[in-house]
C-alpha positions as CSV (number, residue, x, y, z in Angstrom):
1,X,23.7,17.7,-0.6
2,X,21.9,15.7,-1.7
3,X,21.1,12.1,-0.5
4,X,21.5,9.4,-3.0
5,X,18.7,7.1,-3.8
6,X,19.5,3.6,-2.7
7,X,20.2,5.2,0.7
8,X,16.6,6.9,0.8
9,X,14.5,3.7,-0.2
10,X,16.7,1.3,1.9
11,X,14.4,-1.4,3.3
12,X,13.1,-0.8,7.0
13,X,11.2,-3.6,7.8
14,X,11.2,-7.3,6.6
15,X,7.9,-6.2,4.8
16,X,9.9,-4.2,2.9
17,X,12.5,-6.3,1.8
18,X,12.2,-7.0,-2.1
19,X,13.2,-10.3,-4.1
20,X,14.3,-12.3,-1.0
21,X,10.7,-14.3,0.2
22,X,12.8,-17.5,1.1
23,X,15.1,-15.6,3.8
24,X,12.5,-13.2,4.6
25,X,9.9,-15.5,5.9
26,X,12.2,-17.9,7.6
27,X,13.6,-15.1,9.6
28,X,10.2,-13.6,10.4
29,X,9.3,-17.6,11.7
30,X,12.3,-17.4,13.8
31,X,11.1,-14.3,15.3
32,X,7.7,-14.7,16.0
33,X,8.8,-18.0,17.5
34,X,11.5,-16.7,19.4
35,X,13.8,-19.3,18.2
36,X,17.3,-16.6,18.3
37,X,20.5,-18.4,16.8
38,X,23.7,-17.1,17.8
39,X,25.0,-16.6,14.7
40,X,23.8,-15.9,11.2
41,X,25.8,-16.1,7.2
42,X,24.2,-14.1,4.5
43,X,25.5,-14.6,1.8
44,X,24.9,-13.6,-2.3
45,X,25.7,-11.1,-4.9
46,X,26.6,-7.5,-4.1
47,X,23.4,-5.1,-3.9
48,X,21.2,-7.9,-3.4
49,X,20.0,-6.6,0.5
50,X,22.4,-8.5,3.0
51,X,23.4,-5.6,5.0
52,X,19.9,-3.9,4.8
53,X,18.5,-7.3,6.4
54,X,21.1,-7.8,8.6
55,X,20.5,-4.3,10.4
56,X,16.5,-4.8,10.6
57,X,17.0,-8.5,12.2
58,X,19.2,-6.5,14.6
59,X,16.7,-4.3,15.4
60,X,13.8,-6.9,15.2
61,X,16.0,-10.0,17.5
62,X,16.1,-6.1,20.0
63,X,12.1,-5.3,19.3
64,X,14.1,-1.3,18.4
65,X,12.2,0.5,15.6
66,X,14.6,1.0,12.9
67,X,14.6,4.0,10.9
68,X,17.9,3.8,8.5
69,X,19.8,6.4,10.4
70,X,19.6,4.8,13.8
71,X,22.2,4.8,16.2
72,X,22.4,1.8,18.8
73,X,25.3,0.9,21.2
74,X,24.5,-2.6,21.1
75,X,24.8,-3.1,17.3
76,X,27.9,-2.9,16.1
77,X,29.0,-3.0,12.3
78,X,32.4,-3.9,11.8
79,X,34.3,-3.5,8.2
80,X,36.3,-7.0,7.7
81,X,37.9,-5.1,4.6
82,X,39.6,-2.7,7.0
83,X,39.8,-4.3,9.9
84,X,40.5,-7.6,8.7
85,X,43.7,-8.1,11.2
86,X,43.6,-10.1,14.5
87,X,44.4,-7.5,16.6
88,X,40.4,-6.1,15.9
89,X,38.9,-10.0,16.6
90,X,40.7,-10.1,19.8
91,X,39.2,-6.6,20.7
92,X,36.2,-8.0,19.9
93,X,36.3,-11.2,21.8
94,X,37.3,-9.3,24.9
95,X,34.1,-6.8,24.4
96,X,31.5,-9.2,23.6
97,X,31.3,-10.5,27.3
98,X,30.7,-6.7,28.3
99,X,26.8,-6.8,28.5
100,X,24.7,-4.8,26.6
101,X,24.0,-1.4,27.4
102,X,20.0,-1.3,27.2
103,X,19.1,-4.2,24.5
104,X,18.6,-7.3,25.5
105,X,21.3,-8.5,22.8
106,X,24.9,-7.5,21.7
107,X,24.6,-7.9,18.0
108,X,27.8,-7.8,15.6
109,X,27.3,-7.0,12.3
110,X,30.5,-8.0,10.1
111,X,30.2,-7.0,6.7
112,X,32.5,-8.5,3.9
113,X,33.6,-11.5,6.5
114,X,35.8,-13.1,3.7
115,X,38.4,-10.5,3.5
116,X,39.5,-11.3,7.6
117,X,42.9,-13.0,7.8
118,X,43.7,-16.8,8.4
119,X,44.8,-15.7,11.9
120,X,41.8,-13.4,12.5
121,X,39.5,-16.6,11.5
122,X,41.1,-18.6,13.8
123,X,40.1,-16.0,16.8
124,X,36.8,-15.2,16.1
125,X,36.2,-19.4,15.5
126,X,36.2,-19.5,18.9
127,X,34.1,-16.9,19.8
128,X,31.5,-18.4,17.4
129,X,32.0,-21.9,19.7
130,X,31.4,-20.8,22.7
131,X,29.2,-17.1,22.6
132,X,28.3,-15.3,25.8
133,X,24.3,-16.1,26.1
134,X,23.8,-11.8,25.5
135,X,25.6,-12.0,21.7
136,X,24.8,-12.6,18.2
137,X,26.6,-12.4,15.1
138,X,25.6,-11.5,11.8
139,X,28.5,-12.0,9.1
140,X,27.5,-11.0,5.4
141,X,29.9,-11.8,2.4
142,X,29.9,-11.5,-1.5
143,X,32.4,-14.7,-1.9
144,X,31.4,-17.3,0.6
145,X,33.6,-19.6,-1.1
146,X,36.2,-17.6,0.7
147,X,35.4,-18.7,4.0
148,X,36.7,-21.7,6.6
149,X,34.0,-24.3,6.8
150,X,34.6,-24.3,10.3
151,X,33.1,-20.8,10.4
152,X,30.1,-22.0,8.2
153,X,29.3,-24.9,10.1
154,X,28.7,-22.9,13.0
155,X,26.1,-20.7,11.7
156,X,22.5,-20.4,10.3
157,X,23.6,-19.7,6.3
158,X,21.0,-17.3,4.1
159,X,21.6,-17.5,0.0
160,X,20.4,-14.2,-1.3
161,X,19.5,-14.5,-4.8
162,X,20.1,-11.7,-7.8
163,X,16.8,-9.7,-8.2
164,X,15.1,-10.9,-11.4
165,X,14.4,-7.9,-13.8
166,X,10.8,-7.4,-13.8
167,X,10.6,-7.3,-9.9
168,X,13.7,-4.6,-10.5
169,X,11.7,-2.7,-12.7
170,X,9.1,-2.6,-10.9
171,X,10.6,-1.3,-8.0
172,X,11.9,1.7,-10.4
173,X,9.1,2.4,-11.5
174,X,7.5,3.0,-8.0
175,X,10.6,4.8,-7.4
176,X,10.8,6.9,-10.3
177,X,6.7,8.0,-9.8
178,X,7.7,9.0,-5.8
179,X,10.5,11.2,-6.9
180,X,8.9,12.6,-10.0
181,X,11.2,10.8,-12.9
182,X,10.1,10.5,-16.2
183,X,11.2,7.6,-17.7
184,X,9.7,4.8,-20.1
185,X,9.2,0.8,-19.2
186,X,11.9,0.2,-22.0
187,X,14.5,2.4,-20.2
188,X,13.9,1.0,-16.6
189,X,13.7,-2.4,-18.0
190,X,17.3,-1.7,-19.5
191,X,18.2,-0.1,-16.2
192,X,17.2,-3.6,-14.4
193,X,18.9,-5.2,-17.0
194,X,22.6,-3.6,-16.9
195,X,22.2,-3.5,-13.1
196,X,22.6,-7.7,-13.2
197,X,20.4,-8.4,-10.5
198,X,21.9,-5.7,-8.0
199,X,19.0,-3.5,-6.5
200,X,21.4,-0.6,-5.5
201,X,23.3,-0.7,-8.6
202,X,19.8,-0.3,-10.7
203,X,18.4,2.5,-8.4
204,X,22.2,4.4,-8.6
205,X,21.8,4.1,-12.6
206,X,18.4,5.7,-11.9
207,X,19.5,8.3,-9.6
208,X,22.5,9.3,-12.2
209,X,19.3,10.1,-14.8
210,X,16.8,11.5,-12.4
211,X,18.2,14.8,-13.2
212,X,17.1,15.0,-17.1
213,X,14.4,17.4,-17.6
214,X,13.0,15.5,-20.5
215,X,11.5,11.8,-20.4
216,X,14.4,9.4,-19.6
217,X,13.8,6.8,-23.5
218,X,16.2,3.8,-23.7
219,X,18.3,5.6,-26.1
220,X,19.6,8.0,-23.6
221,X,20.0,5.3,-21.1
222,X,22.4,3.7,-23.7
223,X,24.0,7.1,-24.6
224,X,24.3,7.6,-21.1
225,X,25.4,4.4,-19.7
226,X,27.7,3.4,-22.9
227,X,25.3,0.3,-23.7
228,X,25.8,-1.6,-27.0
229,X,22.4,-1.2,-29.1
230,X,21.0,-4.6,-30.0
231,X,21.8,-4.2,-33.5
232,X,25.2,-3.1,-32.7
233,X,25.4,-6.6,-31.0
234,X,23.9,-8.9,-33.8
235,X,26.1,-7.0,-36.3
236,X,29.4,-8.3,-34.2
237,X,28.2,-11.2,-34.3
238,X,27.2,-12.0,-37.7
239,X,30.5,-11.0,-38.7
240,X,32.4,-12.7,-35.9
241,X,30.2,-16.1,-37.2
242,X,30.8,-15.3,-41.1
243,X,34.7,-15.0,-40.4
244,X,34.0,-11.1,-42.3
245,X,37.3,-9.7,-40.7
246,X,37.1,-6.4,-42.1
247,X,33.3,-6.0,-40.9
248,X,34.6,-6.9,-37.8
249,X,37.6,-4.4,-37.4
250,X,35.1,-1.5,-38.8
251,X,32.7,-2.5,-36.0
252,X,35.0,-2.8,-33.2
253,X,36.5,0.9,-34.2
254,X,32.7,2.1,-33.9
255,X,33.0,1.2,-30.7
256,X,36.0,2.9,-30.1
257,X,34.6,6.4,-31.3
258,X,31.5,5.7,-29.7
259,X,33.1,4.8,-26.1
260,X,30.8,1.9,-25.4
261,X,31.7,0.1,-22.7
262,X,33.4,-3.0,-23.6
263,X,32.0,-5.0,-20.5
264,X,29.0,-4.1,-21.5
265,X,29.6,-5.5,-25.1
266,X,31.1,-8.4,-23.4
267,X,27.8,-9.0,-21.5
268,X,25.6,-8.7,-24.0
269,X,27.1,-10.9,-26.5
270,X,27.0,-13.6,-23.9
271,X,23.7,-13.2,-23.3
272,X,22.5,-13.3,-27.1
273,X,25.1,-16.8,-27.3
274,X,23.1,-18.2,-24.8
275,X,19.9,-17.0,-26.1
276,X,21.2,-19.4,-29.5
277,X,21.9,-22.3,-27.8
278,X,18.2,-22.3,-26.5
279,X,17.4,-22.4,-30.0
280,X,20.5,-24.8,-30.9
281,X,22.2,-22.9,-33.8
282,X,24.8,-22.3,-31.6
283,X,28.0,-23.7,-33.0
284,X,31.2,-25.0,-31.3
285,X,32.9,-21.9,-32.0
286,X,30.4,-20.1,-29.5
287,X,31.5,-22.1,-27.2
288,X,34.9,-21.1,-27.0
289,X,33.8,-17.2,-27.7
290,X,31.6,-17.7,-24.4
291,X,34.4,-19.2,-22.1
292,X,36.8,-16.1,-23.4
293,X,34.2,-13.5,-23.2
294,X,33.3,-14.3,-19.5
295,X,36.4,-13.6,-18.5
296,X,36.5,-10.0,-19.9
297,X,35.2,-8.5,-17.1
298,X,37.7,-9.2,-14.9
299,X,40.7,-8.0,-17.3
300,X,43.0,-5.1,-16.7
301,X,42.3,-3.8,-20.1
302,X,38.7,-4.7,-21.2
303,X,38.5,-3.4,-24.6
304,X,41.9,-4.3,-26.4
305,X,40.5,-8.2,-24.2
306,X,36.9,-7.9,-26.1
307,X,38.8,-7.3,-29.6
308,X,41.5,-10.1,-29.5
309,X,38.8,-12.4,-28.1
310,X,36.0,-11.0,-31.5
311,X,38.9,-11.2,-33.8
312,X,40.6,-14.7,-32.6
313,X,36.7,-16.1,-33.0
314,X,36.4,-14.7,-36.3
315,X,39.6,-16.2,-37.4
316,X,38.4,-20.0,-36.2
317,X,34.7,-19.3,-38.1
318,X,36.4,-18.6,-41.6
319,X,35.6,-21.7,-43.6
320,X,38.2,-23.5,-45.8
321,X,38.3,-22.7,-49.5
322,X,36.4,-25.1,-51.5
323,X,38.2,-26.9,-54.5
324,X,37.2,-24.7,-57.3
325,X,37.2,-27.8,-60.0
326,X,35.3,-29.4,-58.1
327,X,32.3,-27.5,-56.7
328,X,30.7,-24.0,-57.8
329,X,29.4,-21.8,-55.6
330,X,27.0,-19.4,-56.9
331,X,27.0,-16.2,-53.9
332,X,23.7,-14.7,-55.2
333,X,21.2,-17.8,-54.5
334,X,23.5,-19.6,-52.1
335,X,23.3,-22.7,-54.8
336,X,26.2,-25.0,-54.7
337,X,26.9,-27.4,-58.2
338,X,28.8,-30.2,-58.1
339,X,30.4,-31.2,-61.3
340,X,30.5,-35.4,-62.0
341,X,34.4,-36.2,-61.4
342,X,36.1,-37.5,-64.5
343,X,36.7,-41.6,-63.9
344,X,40.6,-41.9,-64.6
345,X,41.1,-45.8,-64.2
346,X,44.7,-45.5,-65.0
347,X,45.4,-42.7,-62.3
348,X,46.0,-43.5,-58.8
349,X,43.9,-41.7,-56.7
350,X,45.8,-39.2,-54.0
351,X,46.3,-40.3,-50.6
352,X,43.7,-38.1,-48.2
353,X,45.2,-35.2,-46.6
354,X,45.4,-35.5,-42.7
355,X,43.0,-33.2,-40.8
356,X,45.6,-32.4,-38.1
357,X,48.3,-31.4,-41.0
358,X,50.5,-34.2,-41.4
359,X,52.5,-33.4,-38.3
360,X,55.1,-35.8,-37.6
361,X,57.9,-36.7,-35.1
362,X,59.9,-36.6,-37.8
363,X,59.7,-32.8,-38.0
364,X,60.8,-32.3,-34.7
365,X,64.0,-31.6,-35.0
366,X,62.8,-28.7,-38.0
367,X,60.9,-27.3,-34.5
368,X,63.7,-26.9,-32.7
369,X,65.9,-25.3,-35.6
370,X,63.6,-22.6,-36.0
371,X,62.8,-22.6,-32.6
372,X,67.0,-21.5,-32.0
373,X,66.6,-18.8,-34.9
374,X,63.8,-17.1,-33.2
375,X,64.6,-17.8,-29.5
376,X,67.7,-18.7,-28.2
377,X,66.9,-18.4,-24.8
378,X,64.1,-21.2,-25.5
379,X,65.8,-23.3,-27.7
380,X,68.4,-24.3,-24.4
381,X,65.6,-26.2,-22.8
382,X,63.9,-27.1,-25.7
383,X,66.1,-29.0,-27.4
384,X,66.4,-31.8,-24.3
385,X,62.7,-32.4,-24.5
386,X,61.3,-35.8,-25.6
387,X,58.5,-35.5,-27.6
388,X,55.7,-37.8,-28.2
389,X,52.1,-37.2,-30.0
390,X,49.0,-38.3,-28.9
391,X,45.4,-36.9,-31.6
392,X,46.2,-33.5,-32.1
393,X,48.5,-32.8,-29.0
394,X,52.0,-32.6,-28.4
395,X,53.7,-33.7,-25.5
396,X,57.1,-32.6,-24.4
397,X,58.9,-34.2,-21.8
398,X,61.4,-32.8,-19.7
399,X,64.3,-35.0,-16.9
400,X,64.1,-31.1,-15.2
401,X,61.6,-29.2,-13.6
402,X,63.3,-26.2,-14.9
403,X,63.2,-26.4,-18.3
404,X,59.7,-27.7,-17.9
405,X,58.8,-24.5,-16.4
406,X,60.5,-22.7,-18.5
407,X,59.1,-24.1,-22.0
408,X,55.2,-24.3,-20.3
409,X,55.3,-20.6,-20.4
410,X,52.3,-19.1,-22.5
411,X,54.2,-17.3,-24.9
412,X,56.9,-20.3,-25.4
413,X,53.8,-22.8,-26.4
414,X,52.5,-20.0,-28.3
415,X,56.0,-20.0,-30.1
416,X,56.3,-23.9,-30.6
417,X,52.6,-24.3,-31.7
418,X,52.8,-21.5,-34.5
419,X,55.9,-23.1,-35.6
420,X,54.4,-26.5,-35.7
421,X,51.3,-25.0,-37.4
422,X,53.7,-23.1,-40.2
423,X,55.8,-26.1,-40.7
424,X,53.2,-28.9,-40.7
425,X,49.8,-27.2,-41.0
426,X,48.7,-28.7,-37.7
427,X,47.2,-27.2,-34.6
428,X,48.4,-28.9,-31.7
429,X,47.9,-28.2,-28.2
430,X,51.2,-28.0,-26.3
431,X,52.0,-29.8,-23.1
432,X,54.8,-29.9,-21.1
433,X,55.6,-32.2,-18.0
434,X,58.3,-34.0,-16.1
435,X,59.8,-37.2,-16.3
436,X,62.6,-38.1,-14.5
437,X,62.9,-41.9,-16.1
438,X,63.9,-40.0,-19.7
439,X,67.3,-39.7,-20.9
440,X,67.1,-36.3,-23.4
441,X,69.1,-36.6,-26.5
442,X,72.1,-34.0,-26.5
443,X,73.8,-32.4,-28.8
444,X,77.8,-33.6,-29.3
445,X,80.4,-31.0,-28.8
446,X,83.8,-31.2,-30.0
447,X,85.5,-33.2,-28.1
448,X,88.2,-31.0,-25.7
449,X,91.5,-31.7,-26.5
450,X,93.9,-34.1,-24.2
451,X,96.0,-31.2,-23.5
452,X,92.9,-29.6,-21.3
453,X,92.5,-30.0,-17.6
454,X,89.5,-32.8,-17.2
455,X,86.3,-31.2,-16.0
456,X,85.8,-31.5,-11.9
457,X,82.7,-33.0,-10.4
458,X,80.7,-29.7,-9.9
459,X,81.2,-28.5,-13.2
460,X,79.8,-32.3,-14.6
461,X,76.9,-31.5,-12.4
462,X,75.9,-28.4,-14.0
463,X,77.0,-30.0,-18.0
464,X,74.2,-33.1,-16.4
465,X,71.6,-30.6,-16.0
466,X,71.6,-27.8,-18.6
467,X,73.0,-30.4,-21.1
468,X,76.3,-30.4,-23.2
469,X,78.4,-27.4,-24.4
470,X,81.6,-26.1,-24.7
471,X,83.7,-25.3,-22.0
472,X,85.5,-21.8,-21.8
473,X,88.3,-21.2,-20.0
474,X,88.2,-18.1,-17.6
């Protein structure tokens, strides 16, 4: 078997290292200088060269050559992902006063540091206080966010940036002429391109084509990798910008048939939105299509995400329908007429239509009746709220927490605002919060007859909080 590619041209020396001057050449000051912290954070985007850096400054801090396969006693990678539990720091806080066996230091690497428990922090916090003079840590992560200051404060913290595409390239390139690849500039700039900055995941992409007898063009990268064509993208959207629904649907099944990847789509349709806003023709709709499509990546089903998020967007671009009496449009030259309106002296003039649709507390109550025919459930806690309007939201109050929480649900706004919408023509946005200080208006029941035992104090409770009704004998 085999061995893969990002393995084989791993960086062995600092000199090496590719993309990362800034950390490179402070670390090569510290060691020419001898100035040795006791603990390092590396930190930046996966494939970037933490790890690879981490085991040469082990090896450099030790003056070992370092070959990729080495095996030393006295540097120890740990796994936080699988041994994340404090039973493995307190191992290692009783090992790392052992000395070491023939370096002069102890060096811990610990690899994906964020994923340790809040207990197995805590441990190794004080190892990182008060390290024996023999031991240094080196703690790499992808989501430094993740970690205790108090464990970032006591080390020297390294940023690795993503690798920019031409210096990926590059690198490819140099690769692809050692190992005998054919491939064009245009595919391994696509390569650098999908790979988003990550050095291994570029040279993986390279090593899953390096087996094509024929010169590797862009096209089969594409084919290969299920990449969206640029066309493909500027088609989408076009018709996600010109509101063309049908266009839309007919591209999105394209994509379907063709099983491009719908991250991929995803990322390239930010990219091009971005690439508009340099340019300003973006328009506010892009906006929101941005905020939506970065969060595609991270979905449990990416393409059925991609297509409500494409056909949502091209719902908000349609444009209203223009007054026919008024204006002309002619499609062909894209010339609009506007016809002098008749002067009627005589004839009042209508009263402007409202841009949020006329909605009024008035309706409210209409809400809350169709609210009852489509969801009962809802229409319990719904019909205690106090509502007040503010622009073009809605505001729902609630004396409860639990029918606050109950109505704030996603697909209970969802239900209120298309109501509101179909009643009033309005788009409001839908928020729900507590107030103890209101008194909800409740519907009156039938009053029970004299003959019937008086409610008791718990069962008065209970009518206070879910509101009036009928009581039912058991």
């Amino acid at each position: 078997m085999g061995q893969a590619l990002y393995r084989k041209y791993r960086s062995r020396s600092l000199d090496e290292v590719v993309g990362q001057e800034h950390v490179v050449k402070t670390l090569k000051n510290a060691l020419k200088n001898n100035m040795i912290s006791h603990a390092y954070l590396f930190t930046g985007p996966r494939g970037v060269g933490k790890t690879s850096v981490a085991r040469i400054l082990a090896h450099e801090i030790n003056q070992l050559p370092y070959k990729g396969d080495t095996v030393n006693l006295d540097i120890i990678e740990i796994d936080a992902a699988s041994n994340r539990r404090i039973d493995e720091i307190r191992d290692l806080r009783e090992k790392v006063h052992i000395a070491p066996t023939a370096a002069k230091y102890k060096v811990y690497i610990i690899d994906e540091v964020h994923m340790l428990t809040k207990e197995a922090f805590n441990a190794l916090l004080k190892t990182l206080e008060e390290p024996p003079a023999h031991c240094v840590f080196i703690l790499a992560t992808t989501e430094a966010h993740k970690l205790p200051e108090t464990i970032v404060s006591r080390t020297q913290r390294f940023t690795f940036k993503p690798i920019n595409k031409k210096q990926t390239a590059d690198h490819l390139e140099k690769i692809s002429a050692v190992e005998n690849i054919k491939i064009s500039r245009d595919a391994l700039e696509l390569l650098a391109e999908h790979g988003e900055g990550s050095f291994r995941d570029s040279i993986s992409l390279l090593d899953q084509l390096s087996s094509s007898k024929k010169e590797v063009t862009s096209e089969i990268v594409s084919e290969t990798l299920g990449l969206p064509s640029d066309s493909l993208i500027d088609e989408l959207l076009a018709a996600v910008r010109n509101g063309e629904n049908t266009a839309l649907v007919q591209l999105l099944d394209s994509l379907r048939d063709q099983a491009i990847d719908s991250v991929a789509v995803s990322a390239n349709l930010s990219r091009k939105i971005r690439d508009s806003m340099l340019s300003e023709s973006a328009s506010s709709v892009d906006i929101q299509l941005l905020r939506n499509l970065l969060e595609i990546s991270s979905s449990a089903h990416p393409r059925s995400s991609l297509e409500v998020c494409l056909l949502e967007a091209c719902l908000a671009s349609k444009k209203p329908s223009v007054n026919s009496k008024n204006v002309v449009a002619n499609k062909a030259t894209e010339v609009v007429v506007e016809k002098t309106p008749e002067v009627l002296p005589d004839i009042p003039k209508p009263e402007p239509v409202i841009q949020n649709g006329g909605f009024k507390l008035d309706d409210w109550p209409a809400v809350v009746s169709r609210v009852k025919e489509e969801a009962a459930s809802l229409y319990t806690a719904l019909r205690l709220a106090a509502p007040s309007l503010s622009d073009d939201k809605l505001t729902l109050a609630f004396q409860f927490p639990l029918h606050q929480k109950k109505v704030a649900e996603g697909k209970a706004k969802n239900l209120i605002g298309r109501i509101v919408e179909d009643l009033s023509g309005a788009k409001m946005a839908i928020e729900c919060v507590v107030d103890k200080s209101i008194q909800p208006k409740i519907e009156t029941v039938a009053p029970v007859p004299v003959n019937e035992i008086e409610p008791d104090e718990h069962t008065q409770t209970i009518s206070n909080i879910f509101g009036g009704g009928e009581l039912l004998e058991s």
